[in-house]
ZADRENDREN-546344 format. One record per atom (N, C-alpha, C): x, y, z; residue in three letters. Coordinates in pm, whole numbers, padded with zeros to 5 digits, always signed. Layout:
XYZALA...
This chain:
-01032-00586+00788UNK-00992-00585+00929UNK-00843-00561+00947UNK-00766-00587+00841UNK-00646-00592+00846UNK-00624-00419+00888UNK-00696-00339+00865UNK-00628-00193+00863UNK-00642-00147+01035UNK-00748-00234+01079UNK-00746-00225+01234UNK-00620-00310+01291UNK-00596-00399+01252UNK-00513-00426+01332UNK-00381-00413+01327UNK-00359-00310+01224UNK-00223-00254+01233UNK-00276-00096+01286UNK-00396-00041+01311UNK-00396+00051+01381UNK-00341-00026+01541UNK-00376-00105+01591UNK-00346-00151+01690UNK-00179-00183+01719UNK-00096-00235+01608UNK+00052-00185+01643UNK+00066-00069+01669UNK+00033+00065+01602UNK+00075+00186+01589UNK+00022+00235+01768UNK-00102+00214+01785UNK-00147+00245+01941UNK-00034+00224+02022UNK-00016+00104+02004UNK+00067+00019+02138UNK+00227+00066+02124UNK+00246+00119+02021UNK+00425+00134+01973UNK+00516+00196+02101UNK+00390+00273+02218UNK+00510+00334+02330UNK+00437+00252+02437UNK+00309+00256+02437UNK+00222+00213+02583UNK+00305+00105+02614UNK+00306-00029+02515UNK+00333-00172+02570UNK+00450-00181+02640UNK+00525-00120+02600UNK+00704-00075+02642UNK+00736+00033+02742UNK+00632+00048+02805UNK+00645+00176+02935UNK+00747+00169+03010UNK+00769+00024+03064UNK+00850-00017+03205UNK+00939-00133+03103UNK+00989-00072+02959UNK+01061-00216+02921UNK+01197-00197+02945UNK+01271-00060+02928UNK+01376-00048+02945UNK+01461+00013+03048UNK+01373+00130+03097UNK+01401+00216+03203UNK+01446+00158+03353UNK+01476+00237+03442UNK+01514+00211+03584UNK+01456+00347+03666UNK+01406+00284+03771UNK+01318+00370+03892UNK+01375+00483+03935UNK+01316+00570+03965UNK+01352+00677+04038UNK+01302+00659+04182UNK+01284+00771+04268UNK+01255+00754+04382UNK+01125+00822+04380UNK+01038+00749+04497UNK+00945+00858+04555UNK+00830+00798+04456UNK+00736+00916+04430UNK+00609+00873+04335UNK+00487+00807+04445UNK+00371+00840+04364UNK+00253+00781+04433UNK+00270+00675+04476UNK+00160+00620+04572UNK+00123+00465+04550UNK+00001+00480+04690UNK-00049+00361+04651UNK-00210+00331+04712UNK-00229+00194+04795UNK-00281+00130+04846UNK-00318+00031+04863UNK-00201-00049+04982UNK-00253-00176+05053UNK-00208-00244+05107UNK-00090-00341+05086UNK+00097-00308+05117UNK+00137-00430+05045UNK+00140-00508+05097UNK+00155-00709+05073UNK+00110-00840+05113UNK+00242-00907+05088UNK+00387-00832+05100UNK+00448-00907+05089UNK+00604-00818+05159UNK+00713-00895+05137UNK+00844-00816+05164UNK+00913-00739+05010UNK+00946-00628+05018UNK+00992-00506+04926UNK+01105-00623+04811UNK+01071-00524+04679UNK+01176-00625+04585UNK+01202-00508+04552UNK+01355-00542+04491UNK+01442-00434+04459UNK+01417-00456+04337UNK+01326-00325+04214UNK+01288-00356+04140UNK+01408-00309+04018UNK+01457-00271+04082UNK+01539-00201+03972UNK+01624-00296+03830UNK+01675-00415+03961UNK+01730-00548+03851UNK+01682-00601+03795UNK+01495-00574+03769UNK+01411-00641+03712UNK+01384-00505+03564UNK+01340-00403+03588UNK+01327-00329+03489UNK+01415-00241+03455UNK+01541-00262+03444UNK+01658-00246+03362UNK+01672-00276+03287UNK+01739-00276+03122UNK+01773-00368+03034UNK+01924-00351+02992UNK+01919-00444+02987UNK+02102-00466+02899UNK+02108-00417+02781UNK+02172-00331+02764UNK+02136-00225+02621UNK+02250-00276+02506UNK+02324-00380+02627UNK+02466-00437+02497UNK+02376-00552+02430UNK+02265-00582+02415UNK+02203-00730+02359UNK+02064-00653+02296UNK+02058-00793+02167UNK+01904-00750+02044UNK+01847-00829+02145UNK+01730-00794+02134UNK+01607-00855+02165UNK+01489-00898+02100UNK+01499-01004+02037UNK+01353-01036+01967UNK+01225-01106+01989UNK+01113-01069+01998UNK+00984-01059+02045UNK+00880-01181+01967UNK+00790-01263+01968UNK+00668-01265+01905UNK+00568-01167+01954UNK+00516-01126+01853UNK+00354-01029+01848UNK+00253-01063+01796UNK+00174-01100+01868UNK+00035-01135+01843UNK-00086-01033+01884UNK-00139-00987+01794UNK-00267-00898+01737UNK-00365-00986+01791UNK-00477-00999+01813UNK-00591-01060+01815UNK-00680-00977+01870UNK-00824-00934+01772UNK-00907-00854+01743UNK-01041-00948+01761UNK-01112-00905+01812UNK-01275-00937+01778UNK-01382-00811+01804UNK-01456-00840+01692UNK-01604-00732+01685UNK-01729-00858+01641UNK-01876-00779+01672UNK-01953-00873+01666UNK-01941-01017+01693UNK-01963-01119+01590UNK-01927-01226+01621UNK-01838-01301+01537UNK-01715-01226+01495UNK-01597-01222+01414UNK-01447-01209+01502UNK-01384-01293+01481UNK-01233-01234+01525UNK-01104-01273+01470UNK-01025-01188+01441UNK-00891-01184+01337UNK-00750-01175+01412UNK-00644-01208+01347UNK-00518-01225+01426UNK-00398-01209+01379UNK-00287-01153+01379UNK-00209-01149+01335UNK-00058-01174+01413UNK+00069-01222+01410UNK+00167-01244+01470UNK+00278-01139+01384UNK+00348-01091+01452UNK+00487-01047+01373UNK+00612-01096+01486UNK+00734-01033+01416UNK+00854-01064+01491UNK+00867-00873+01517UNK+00903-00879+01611UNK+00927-00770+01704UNK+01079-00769+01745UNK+01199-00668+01730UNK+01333-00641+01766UNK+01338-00533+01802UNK+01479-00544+01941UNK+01487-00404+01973UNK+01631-00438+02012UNK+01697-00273+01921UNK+01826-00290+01907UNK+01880-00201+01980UNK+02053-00098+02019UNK+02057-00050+02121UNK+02188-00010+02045UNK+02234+00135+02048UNK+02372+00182+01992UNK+02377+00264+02096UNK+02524+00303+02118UNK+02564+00459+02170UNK+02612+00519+02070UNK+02521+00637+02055UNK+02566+00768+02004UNK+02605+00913+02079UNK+02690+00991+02001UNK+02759+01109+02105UNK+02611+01181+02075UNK+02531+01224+02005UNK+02480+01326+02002UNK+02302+01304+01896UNK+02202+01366+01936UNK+02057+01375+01915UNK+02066+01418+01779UNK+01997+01410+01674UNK+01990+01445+01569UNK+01926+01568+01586UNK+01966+01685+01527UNK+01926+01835+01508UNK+01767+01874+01481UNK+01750+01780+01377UNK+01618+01830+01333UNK+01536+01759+01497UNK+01566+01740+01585UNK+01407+01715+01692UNK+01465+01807+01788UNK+01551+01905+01759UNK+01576+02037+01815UNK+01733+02032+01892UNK+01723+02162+01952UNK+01848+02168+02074UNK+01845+02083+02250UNK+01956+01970+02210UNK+01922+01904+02384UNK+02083+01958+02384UNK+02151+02053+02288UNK+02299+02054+02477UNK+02305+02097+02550UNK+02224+02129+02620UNK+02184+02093+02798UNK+02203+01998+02803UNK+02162+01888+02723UNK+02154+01738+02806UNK+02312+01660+02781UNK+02400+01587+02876UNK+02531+01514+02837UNK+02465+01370+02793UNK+02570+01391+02682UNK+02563+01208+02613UNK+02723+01146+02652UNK+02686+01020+02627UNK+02675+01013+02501UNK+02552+00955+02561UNK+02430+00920+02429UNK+02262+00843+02451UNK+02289+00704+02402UNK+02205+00660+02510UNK+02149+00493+02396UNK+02061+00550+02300UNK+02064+00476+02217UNK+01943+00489+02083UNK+01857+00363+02093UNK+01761+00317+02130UNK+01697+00210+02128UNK+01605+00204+01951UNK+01626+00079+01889UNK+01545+00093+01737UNK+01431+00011+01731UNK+01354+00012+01741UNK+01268-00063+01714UNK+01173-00126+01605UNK+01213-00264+01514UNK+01183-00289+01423UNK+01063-00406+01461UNK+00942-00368+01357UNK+00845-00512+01362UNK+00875-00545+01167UNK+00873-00714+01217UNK+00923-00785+01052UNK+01029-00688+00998UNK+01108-00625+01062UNK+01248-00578+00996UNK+01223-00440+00906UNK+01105-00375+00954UNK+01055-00234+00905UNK+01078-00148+01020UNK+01184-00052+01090UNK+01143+00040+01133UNK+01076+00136+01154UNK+01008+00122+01325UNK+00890+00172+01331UNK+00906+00303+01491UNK+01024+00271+01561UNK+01011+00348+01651UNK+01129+00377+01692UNK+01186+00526+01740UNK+01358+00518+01806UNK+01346+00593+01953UNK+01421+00554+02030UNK+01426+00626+02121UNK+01598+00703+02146UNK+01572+00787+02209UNK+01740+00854+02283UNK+01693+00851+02392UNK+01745+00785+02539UNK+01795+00789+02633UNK+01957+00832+02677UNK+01938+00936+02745UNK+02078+01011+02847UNK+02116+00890+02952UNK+02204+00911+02989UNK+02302+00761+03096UNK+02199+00807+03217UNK+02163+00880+03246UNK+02035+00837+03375UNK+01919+00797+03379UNK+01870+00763+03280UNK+01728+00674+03176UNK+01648+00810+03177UNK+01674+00890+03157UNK+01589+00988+03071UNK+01511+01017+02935UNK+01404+00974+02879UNK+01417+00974+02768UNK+01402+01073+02737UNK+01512+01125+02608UNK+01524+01265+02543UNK+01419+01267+02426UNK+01424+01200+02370UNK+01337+01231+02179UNK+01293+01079+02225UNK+01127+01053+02142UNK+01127+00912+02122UNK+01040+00931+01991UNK+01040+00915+01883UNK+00983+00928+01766UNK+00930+00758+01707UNK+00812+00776+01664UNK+00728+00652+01605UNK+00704+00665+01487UNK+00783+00772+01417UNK+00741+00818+01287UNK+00650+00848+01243UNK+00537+00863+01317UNK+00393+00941+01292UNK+00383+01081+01364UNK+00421+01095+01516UNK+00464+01223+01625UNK+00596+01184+01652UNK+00685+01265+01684UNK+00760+01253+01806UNK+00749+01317+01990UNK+00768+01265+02008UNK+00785+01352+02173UNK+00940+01388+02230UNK+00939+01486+02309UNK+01085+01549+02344UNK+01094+01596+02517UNK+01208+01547+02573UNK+01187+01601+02654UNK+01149+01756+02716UNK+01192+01829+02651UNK+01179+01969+02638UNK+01029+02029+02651UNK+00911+01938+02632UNK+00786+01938+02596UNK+00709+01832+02647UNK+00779+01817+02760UNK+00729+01685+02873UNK+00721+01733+03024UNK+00667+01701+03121UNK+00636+01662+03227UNK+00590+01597+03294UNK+00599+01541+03412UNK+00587+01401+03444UNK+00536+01493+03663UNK+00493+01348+03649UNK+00499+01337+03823UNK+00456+01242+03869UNK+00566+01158+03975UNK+00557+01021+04052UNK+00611+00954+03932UNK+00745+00886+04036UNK+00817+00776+03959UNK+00814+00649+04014UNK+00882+00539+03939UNK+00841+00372+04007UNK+01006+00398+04115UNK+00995+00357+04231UNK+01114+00339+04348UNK+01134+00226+04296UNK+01302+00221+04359UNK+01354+00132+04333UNK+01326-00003+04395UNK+01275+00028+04497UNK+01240-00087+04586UNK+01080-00103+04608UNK+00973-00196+04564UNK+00894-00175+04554UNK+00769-00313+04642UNK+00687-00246+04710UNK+00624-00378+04753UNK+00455-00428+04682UNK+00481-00565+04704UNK+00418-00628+04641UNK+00271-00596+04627UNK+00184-00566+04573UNK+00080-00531+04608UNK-00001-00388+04622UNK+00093-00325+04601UNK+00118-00186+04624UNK+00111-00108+04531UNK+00035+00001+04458UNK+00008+00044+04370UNK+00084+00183+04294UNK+00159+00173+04226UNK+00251+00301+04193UNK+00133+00362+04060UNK+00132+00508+04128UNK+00120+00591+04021UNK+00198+00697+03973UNK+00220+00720+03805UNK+00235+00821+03744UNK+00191+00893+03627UNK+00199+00992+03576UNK+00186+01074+03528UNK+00232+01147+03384UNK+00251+01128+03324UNK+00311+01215+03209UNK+00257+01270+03064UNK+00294+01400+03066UNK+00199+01485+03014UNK+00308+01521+02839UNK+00284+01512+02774UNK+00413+01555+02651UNK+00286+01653+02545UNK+00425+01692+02474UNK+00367+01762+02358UNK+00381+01647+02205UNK+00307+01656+02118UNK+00313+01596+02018UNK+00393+01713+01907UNK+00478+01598+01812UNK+00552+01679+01694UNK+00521+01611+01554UNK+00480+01640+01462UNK+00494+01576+01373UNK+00596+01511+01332UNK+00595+01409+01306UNK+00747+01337+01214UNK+00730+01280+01122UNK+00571+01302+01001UNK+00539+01196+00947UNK+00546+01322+00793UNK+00644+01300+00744UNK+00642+01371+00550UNK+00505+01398+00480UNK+00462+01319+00508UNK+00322+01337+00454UNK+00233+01389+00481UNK+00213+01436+00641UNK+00076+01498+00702UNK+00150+01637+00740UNK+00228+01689+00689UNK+00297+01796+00706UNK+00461+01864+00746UNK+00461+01994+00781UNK+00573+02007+00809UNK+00698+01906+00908UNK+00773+01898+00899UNK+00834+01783+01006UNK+00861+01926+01154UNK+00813+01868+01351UNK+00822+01900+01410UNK+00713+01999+01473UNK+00663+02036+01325UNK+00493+02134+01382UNK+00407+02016+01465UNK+00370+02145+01619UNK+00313+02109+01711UNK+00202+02053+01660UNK+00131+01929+01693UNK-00033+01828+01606UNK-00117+01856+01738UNK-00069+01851+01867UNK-00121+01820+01994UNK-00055+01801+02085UNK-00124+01696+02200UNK-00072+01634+02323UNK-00126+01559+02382UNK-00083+01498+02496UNK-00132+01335+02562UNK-00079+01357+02677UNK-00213+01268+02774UNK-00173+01241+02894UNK-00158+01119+02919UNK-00022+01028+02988UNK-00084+00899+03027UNK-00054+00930+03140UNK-00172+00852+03226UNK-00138+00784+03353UNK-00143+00615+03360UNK-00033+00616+03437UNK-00029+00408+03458UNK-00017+00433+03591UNK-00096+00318+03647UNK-00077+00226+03757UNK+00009+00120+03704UNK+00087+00094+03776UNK+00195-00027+03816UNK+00167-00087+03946UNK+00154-00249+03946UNK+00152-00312+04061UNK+00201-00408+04082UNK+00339-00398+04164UNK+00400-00566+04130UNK+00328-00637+04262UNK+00336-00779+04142UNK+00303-00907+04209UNK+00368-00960+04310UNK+00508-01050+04215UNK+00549-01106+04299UNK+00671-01146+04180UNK+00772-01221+04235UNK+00899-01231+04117UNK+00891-01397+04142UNK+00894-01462+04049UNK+00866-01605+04002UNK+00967-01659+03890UNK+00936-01766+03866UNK+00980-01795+03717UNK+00909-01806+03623UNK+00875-01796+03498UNK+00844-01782+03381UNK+00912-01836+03269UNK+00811-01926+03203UNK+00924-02019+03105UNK+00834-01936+02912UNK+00944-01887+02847UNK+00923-01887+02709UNK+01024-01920+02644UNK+00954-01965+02557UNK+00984-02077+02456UNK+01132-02162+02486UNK+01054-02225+02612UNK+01132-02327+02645UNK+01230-02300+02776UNK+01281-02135+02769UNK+01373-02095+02849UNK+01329-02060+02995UNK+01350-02092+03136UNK+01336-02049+03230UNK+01332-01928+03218UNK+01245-01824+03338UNK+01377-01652+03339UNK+01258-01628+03485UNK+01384-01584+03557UNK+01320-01495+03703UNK+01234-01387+03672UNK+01163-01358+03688UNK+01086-01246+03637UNK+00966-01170+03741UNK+00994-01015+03740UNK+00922-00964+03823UNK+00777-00965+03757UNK+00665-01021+03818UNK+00543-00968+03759UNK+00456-00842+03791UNK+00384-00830+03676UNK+00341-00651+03745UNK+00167-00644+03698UNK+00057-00615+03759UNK-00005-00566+03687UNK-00025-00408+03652UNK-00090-00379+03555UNK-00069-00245+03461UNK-00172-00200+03404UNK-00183-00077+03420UNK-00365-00010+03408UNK-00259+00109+03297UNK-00356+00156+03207UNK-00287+00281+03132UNK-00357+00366+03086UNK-00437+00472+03119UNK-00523+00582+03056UNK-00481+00683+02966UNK-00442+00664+02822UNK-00406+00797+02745UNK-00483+00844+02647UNK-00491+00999+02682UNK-00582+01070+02657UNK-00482+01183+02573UNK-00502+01147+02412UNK-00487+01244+02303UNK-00535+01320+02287UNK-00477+01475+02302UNK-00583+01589+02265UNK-00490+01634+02099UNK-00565+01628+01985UNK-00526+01653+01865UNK-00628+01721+01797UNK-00652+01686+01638UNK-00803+01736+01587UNK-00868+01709+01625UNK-00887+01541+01717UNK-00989+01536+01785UNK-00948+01447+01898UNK-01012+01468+01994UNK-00951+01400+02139UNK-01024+01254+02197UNK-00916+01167+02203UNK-00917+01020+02257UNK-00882+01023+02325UNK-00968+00914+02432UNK-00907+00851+02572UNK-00912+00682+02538UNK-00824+00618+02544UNK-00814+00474+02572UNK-00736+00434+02693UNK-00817+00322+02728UNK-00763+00262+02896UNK-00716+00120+02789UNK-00577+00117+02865UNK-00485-00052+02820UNK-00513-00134+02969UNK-00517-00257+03003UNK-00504-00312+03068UNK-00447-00472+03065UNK-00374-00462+03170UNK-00286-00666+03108UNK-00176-00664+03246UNK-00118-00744+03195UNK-00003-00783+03287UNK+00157-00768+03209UNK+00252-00741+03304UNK+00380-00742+03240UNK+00477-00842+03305UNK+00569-00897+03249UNK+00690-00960+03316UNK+00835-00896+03261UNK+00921-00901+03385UNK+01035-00813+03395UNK+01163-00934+03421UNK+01240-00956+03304UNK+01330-01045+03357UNK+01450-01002+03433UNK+01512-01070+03540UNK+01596-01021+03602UNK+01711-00979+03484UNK+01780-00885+03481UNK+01903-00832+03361UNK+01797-00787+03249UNK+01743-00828+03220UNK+01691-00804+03064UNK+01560-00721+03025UNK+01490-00646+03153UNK+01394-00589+03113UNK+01266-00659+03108UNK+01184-00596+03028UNK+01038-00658+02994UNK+01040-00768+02877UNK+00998-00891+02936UNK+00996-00999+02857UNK+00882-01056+02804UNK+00808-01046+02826UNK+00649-01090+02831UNK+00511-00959+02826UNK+00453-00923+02795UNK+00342-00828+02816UNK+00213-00863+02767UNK+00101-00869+02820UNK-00058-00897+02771UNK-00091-00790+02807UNK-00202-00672+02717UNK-00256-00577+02697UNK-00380-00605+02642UNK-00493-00532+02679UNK-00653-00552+02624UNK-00650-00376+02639UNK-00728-00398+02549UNK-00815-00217+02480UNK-00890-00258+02411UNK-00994-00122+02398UNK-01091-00156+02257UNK-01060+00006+02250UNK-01155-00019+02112UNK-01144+00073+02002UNK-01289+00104+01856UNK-01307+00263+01868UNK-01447+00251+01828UNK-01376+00289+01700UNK-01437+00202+01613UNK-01376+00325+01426UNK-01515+00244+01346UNK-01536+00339+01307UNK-01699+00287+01206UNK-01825+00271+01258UNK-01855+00299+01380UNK-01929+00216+01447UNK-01941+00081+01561UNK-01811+00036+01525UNK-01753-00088+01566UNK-01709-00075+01708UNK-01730-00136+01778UNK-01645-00158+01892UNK-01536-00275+01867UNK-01405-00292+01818UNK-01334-00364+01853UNK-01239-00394+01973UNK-01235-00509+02010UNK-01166-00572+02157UNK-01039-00600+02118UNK-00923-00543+02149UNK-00752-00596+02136UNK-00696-00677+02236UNK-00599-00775+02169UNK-00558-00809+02339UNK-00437-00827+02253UNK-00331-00793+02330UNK-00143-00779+02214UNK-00084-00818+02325UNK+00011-00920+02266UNK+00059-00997+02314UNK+00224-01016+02285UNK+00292-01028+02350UNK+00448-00998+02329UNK+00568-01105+02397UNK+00628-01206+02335UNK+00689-01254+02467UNK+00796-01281+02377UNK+00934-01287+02428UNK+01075-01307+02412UNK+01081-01417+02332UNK+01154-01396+02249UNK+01212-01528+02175UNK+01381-01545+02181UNK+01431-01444+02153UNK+01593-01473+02215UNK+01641-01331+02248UNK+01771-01363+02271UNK+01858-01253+02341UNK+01976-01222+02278UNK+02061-01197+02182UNK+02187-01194+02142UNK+02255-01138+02205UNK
């Protein structure tokens, strides 16, 4: 079981982190009735890119009448650099200098991002694909100001690159993916982990991505997120399943703050 449930880190390595670092644009879908007065969401899903962030992660799997679990430590680190590394192509079009966001589980790097100073993400590589802006499109963004209840949709469509030594050339096209998320904030509350108060916007979160590669997957994520005021996404619960063997396995990944440096 163990090999499923590190397929289940590798799934989640961009989904869980959709709304962890970024800031809203304007405009974008939305549906439904809101039940409350507008929050300015922006101070909630921002992050402070001068501070580490470290996570607990909890795996928990069940099939038949079996279920398995695993915890790691989860970090995410944050540099400015002047310039994109060459090999994921030509961005000078784009001005830096970029954040580099790193993302380590148990102190193994597993994911990087480049963001431009207007939260664009340029390259985000997981070391299995990368994606680029250059080979992206999108439509409907989260506003900055958002009401409660109220359903934001978007869109984004990328190309897949290889980045993995082993399954081939580095940057040859593998495929592509669609996600769409619904975003729906709740309401902004407090939220206590491990021990610490934190204001936090809550959201619920629907996610449909659909891999077209050698062979084409659709998985729907569903859970809730929390957004601390300054610090981004602090908290996240996610459920998916997943067919491999025959099996239907049930995920539910779980993520919540342990400190801030």
């Amino acid at each position: 079981m163990r090999k499923l449930l590190i397929l289940a880190l590798a799934s989640l390595s961009a989904v869980l982190w959709a709304y962890g670092c970024g800031g809203g644009g304007s405009g974008g879908g939305s549906s439904g009735s809101g039940d409350g007065d507008a929050i300015e969401a922006l101070a909630y899903l921002t992050r402070d890119t001068s501070r580490t962030y470290t996570f607990t992660e909890r795996v928990e799997a069940s099939w038949d009448d079996q279920r398995a679990s695993e915890e790691h430590e989860k970090t995410f680190s944050y540099e400015t650099v002047d310039a994109i590394p060459g090999v994921y192509g030509d961005f000078s079009a784009y001005q830096g200098p970029f954040t580099k966001e790193t993302v380590r589980i148990d102190g193994v790097e597993t994911m990087v991002t480049y963001t431009d100073g207007s939260g664009n993400v340029i390259v985000s590589d997981d070391f299995s694909v990368f994606t680029s802006i250059t080979g992206s499109t999108s439509s409907g963004t989260l506003p900055t100001s958002m009401v409660p209840g109220t359903a934001y949709t978007t869109t984004l469509r990328e190309l897949l690159y290889n980045s993995d030594a082993s399954a081939g050339a580095f940057g040859v096209n593998t495929g592509s993916s669609v996600t769409t998320t619904t975003f729906t904030p709740v309401a902004v509350g407090t939220i206590t982990l491990g021990g610490t108060p934190y204001r936090a916007l809550e959201a619920k979160i629907s996610l449909v991505v659909s891999i077209n590669g050698t062979v084409t997957t659709t998985t729907e994520y569903t859970g809730r997120q929390w957004f601390g005021e300054g610090l981004g996404l602090i908290k996240a619960v996610l459920s998916y399943e997943v067919q491999q063997s025959g099996i239907t396995v049930e995920y539910t990944v779980t993520d919540e703050l342990v400190s801030v440096e």
